[in-house]
C-alpha positions as CSV (number, residue, x, y, z in Angstrom):
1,X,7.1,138.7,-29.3
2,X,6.3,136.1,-31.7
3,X,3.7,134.2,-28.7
4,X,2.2,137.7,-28.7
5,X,1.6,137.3,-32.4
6,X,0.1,133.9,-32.3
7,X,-3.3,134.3,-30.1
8,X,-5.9,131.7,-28.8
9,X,-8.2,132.4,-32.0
10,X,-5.1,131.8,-34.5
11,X,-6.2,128.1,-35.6
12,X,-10.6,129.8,-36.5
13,X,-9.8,129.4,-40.4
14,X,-8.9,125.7,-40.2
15,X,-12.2,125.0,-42.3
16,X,-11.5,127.6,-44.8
17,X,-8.0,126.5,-45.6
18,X,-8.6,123.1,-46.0
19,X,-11.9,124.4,-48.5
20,X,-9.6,126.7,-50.8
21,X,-7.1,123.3,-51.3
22,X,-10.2,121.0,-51.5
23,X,-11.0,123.4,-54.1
24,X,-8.4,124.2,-56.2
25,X,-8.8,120.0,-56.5
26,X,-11.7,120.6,-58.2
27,X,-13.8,119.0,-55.3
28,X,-17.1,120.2,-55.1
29,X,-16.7,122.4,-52.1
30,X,-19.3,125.3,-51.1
31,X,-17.3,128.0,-48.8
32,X,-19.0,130.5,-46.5
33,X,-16.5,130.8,-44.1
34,X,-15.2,134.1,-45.5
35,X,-16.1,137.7,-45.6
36,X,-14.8,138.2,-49.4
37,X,-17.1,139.9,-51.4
38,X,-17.6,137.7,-54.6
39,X,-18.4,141.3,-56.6
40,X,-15.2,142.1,-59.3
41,X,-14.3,145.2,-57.9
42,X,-16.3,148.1,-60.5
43,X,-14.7,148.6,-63.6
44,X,-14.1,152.5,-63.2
45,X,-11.9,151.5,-59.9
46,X,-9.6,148.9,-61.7
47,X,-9.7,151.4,-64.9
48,X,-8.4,154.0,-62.8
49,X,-5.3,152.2,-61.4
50,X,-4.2,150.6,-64.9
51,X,-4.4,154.5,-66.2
52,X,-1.8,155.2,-63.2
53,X,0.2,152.6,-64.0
54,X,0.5,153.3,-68.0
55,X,1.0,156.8,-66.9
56,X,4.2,155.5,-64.9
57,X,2.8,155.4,-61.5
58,X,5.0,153.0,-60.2
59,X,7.4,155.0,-57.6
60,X,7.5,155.8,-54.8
61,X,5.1,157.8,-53.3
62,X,3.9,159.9,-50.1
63,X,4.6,158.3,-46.9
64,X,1.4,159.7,-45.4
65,X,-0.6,159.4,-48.3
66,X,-1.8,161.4,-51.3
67,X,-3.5,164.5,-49.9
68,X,-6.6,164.5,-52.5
69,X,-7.1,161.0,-50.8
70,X,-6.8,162.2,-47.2
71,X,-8.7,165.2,-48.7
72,X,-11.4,162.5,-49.7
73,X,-11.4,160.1,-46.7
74,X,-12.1,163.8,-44.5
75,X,-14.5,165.4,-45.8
76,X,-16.9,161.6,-46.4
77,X,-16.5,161.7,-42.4
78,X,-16.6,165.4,-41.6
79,X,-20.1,164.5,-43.7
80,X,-21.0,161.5,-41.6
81,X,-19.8,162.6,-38.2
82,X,-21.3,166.3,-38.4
83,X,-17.6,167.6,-37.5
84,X,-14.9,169.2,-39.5
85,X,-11.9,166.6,-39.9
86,X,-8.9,167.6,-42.3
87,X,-6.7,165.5,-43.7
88,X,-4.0,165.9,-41.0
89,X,-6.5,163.7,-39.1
90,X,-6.2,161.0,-41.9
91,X,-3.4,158.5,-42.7
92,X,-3.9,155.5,-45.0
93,X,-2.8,152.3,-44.5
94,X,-3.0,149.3,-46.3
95,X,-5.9,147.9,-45.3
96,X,-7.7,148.5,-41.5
97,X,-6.2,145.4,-40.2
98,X,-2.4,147.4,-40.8
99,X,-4.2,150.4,-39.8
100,X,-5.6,149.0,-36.6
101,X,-2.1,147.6,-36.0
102,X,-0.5,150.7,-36.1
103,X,-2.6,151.7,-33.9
104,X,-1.8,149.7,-31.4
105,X,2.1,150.0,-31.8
106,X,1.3,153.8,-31.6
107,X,-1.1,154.1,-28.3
108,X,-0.6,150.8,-26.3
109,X,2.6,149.5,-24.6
110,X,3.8,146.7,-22.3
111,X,1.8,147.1,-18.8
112,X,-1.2,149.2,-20.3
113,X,-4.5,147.1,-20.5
114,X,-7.0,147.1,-23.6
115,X,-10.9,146.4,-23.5
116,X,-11.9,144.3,-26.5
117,X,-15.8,143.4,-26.6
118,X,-16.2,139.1,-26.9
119,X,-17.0,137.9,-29.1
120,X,-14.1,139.9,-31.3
121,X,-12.8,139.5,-34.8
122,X,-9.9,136.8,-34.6
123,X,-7.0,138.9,-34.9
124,X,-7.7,141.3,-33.0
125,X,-6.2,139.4,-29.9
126,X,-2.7,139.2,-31.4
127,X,-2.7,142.8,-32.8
128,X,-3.9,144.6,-29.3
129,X,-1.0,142.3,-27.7
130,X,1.9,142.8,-30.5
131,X,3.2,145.9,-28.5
132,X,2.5,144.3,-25.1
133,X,-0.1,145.1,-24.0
134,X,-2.9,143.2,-21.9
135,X,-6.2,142.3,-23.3
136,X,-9.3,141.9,-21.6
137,X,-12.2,140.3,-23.2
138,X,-15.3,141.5,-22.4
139,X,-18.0,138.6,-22.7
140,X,-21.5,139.7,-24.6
141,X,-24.4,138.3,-23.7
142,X,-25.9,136.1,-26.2
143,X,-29.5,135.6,-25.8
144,X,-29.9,139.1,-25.7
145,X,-28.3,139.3,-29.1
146,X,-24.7,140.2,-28.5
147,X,-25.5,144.0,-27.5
148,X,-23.3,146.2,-25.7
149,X,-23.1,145.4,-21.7
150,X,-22.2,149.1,-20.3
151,X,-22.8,148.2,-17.1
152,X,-19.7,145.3,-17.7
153,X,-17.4,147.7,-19.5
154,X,-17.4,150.1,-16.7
155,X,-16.5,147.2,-13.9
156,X,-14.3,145.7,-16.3
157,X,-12.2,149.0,-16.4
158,X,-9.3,149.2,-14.0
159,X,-6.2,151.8,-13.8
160,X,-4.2,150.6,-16.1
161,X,-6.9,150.5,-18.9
162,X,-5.9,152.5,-21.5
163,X,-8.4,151.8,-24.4
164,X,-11.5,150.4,-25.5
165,X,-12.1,148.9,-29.1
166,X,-15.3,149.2,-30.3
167,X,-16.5,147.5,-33.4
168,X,-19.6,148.6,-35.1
169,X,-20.9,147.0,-37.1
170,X,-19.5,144.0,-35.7
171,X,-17.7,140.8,-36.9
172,X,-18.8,138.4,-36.6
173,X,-22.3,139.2,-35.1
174,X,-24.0,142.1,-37.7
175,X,-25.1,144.0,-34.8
176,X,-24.8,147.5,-35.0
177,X,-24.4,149.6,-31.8
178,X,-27.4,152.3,-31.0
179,X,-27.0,156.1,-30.2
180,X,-27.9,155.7,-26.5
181,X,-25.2,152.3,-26.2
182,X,-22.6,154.4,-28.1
183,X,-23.2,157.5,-25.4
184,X,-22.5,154.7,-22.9
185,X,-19.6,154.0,-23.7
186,X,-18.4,157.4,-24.9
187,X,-18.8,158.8,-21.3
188,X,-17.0,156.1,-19.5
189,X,-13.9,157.0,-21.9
190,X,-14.1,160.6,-21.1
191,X,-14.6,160.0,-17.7
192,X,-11.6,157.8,-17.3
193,X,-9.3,159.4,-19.9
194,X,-9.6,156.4,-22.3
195,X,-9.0,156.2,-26.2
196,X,-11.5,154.2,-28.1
197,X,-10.3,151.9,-31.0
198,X,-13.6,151.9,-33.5
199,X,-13.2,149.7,-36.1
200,X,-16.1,150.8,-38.8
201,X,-15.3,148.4,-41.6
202,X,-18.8,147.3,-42.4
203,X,-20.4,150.6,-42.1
204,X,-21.4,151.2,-45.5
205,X,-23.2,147.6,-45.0
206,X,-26.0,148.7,-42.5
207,X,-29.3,146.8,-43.6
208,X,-31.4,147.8,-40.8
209,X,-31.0,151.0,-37.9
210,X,-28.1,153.6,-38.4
211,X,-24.4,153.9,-38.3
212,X,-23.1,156.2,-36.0
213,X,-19.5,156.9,-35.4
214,X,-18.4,157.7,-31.6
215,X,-15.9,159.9,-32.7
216,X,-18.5,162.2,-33.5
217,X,-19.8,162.8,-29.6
218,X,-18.7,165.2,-27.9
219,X,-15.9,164.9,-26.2
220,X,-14.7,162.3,-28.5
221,X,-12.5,163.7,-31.4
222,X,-9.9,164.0,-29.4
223,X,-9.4,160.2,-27.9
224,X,-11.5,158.2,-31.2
225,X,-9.2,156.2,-33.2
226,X,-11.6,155.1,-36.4
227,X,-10.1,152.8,-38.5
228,X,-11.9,151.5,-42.0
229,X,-11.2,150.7,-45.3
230,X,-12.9,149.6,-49.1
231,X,-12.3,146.3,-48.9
232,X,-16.1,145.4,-47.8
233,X,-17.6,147.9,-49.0
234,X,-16.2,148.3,-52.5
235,X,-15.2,144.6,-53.1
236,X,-11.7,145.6,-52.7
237,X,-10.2,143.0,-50.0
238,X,-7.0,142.4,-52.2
239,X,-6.5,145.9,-53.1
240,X,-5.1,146.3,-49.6
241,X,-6.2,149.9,-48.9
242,X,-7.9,151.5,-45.5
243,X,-6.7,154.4,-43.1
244,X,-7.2,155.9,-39.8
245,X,-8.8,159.0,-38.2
246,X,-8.0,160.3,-35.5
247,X,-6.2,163.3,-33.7
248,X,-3.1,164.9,-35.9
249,X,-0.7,164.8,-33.4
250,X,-1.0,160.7,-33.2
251,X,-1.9,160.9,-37.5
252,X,1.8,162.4,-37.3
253,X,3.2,159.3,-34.9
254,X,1.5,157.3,-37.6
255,X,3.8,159.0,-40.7
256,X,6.8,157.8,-38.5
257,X,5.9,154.7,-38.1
258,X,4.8,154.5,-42.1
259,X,8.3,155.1,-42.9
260,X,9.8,152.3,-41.0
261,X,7.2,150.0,-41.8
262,X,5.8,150.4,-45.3
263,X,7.1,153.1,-46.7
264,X,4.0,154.6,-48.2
265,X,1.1,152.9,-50.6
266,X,1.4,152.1,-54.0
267,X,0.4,155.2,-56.0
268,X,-1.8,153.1,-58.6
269,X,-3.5,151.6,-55.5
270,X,-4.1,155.2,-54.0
271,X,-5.6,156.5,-57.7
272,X,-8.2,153.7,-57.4
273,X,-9.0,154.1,-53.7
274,X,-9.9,158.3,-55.2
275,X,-11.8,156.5,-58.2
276,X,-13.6,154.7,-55.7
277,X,-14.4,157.4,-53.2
278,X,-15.5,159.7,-55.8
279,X,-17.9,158.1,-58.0
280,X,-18.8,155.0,-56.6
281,X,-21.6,155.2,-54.0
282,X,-24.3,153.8,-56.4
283,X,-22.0,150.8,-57.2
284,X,-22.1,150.6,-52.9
285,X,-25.5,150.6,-52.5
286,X,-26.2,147.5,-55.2
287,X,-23.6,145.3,-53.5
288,X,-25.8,146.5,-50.3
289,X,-29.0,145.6,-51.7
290,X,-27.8,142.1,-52.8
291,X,-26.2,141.6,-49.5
292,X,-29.8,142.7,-47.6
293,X,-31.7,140.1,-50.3
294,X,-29.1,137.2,-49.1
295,X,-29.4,137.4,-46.0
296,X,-32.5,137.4,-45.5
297,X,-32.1,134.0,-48.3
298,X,-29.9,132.2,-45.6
299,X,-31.6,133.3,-42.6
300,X,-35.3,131.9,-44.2
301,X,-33.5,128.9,-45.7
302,X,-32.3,127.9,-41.8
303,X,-35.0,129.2,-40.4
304,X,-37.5,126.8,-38.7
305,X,-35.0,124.1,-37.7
306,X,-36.1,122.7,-34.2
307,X,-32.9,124.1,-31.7
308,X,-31.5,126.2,-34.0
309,X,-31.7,130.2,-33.5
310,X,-30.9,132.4,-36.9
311,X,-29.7,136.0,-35.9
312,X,-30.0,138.1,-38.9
313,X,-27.1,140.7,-38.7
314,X,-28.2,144.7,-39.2
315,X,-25.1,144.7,-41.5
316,X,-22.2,143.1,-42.8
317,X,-22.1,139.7,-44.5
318,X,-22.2,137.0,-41.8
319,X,-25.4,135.4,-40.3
320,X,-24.8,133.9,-37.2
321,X,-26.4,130.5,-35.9
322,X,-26.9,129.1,-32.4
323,X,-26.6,125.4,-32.9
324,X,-25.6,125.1,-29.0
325,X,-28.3,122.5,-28.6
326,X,-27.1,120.2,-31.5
327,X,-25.3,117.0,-30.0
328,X,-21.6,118.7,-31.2
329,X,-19.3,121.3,-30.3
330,X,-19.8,124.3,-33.0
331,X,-16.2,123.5,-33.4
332,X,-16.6,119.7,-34.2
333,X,-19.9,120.9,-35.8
334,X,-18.3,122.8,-38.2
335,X,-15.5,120.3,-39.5
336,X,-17.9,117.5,-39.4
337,X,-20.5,119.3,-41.8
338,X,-17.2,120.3,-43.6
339,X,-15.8,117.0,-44.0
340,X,-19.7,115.0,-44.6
341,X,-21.3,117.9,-46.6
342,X,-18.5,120.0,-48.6
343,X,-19.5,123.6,-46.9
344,X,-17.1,125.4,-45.2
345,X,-18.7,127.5,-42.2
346,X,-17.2,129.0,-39.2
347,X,-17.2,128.2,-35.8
348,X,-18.0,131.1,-33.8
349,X,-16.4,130.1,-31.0
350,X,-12.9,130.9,-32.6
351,X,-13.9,134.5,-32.1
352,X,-14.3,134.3,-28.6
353,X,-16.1,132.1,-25.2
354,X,-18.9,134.3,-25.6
355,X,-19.9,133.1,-29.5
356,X,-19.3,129.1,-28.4
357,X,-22.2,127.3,-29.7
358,X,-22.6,129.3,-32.9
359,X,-21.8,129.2,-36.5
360,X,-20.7,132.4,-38.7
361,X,-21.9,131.7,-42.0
362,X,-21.0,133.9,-44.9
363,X,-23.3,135.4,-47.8
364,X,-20.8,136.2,-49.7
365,X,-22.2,133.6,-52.7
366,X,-24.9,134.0,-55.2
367,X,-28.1,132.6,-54.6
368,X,-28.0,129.6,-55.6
369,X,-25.0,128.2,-53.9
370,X,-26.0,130.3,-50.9
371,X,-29.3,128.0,-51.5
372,X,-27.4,124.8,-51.8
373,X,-25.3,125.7,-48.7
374,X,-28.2,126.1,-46.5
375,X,-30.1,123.0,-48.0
376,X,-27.1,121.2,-47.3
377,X,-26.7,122.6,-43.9
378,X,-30.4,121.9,-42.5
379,X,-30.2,118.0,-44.2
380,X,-26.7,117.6,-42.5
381,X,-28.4,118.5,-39.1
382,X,-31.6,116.3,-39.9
383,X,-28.7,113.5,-39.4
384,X,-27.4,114.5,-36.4
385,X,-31.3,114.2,-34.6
């Protein structure tokens, strides 16, 4: 079990870690290796749990969750989706990743097989394995920008697939999938009985083309886990608070695992997860707007460097960067610029063979160190020619 739990990708944050010590030195240090959101979370959110905890919030409370917040997380995708969900098809958990491992402890088992799109977000690989099951990576293509490969996905299934996860918008490329790739895929799990994962954590973040969720096709409600959460999308990552969607019967396999695992969410945490579900869409679509004007900051500040490709994401808060034709690995790129420059980027390759070559770089700065980052970057690689 506990090999299961380690994964190829385990060691991707090496830069990162070694930034946040560098840092707490004092050592001028400029990290975008992480997708935190440097936004304080909106005051009406924070006000909202310190009210529940003066008011004595601080019990126990509902294993499955508070139903005016299931009530909530329903009817925003009932909205979205253009089908009725109630909040027997809701469960939060404490943030997606806990939500999309629950998911995997619920629906895959020793000898079933999952289909996990490469590249992948780095712990997905030890969460689709923690029950035992068998992941297959499924490369993406990409100089044609990391898009869905239908044609792969429906070689690559066997019979003893049991699920496809599907990530859209994705981490780490931005891409977001299209209506037509989404029916793709949609159709090859009805027509081989297959749940689909979709992890929709970014979706509030789409810059450019539309979000659609797959649980919405037909023929998809019944065999869609979607699993999401605030932390993106309402600068909440340490709040710890996401959920799933998905058919009631398996919502109710998710209440018995709650009580052997966490035995329910902090109440104070759930009254600012209603705060923020509630009132806070304009607050979302100004952390949007920034995050639209940065990355188009970082991807004209590295734009023009002879070799290097920019590919400006459709969402999220990474831009990703081809440096396969620099004289380095993107792995030895990435600790060398690190270690000679001070900014702490990503190698892509961490998330998977298909991403070798690249860098993920975070906007999750302000200007001017995003700036400084990027004018660091493009003298650093000026060096290496």
């Amino acid at each position: 079990m506990t090999e299961r739990l380690a994964g190829e990708s385990a060691g991707g944050w090496g830069t990162l870690f070694e930034a946040w010590q560098a840092r707490q030195r004092g050592e001028d240090v400029i990290i975008l290796a992480i997708g935190d959101p440097d936004f304080p979370t909106p005051e009406p959110i924070v006000d909202a749990a310190v009210a529940a905890l003066r008011a004595g919030d601080t019990h126990y409370a509902e294993i499955t969750g508070r139903p005016v917040l299931r009530e909530l997380i329903a009817a925003r995708f009932s909205g979205s989706t253009g089908r009725a969900w109630g909040p027997e098809h809701v469960m939060p958990f404490a943030g997606t990743q806990n939500a999309l491992f629950a998911t995997s402890l619920c629906l895959l088992e020793a000898g079933d097989e999952v289909i996990a799109f490469d590249p992948m977000y780095l712990t997905y690989e030890a969460t689709l394995r923690a029950g035992g099951a068998t992941l297959t990576r499924l490369a993406l293509d990409a100089d044609a920008g990391f898009r869905i490969d239908n044609d792969a996905l429906a070689t690559a299934i066997g019979p003893r697939t049991r699920a496809i996860v599907l990530n859209t918008p994705n981490n780490p490329t931005g891409a977001v999938a299209s209506l037509d790739e989404l029916e793709a895929v949609a159709e090859l799990a009805r027509a081989n009985d297959l749940w689909v994962i979709a992890d929709e954590v970014y979706a509030e973040l789409v810059f450019d083309g539309r979000h659609v969720s797959i649980a919405g096709l037909d023929g998809m409600a019944e065999r869609t886990v979607t699993v999401s959460s605030l932390s993106k999308s309402h600068a909440m990552t340490g709040w710890r608070i996401g959920w799933a969607i998905g058919p009631a019967e398996l919502v109710g396999h998710f209440g018995r695992l709650g009580l052997a695992m966490a035995y329910g969410l902090p109440g104070f945490v759930q009254a600012a997860a209603i705060e923020a579900l509630s009132t806070q869409d304009d607050a979302v679509a100004a952390m949007r707007s920034t995050y639209r004007r940065r990355r188009d900051l970082v991807s004209t500040e590295l734009a023009g460097i002879d070799g290097v490709t920019v590919l400006a994401p459709q969402a999220g808060m990474y831009v990703m960067v081809d440096v396969r034709s620099l004289p380095a690995s993107s792995d030895g790129f990435a600790w060398d610029l690190y270690r000679t420059t001070g900014v702490a980027v990503v190698d892509a390759g961490a998330f998977g063979a298909a991403s070798a070559g690249w860098l993920r770089i975070s906007f999750t700065e302000g200007d001017e160190i995003l700036a400084e980052g990027c004018r660091r970057i493009r003298s650093y690689i000026a060096g290496l020619r």
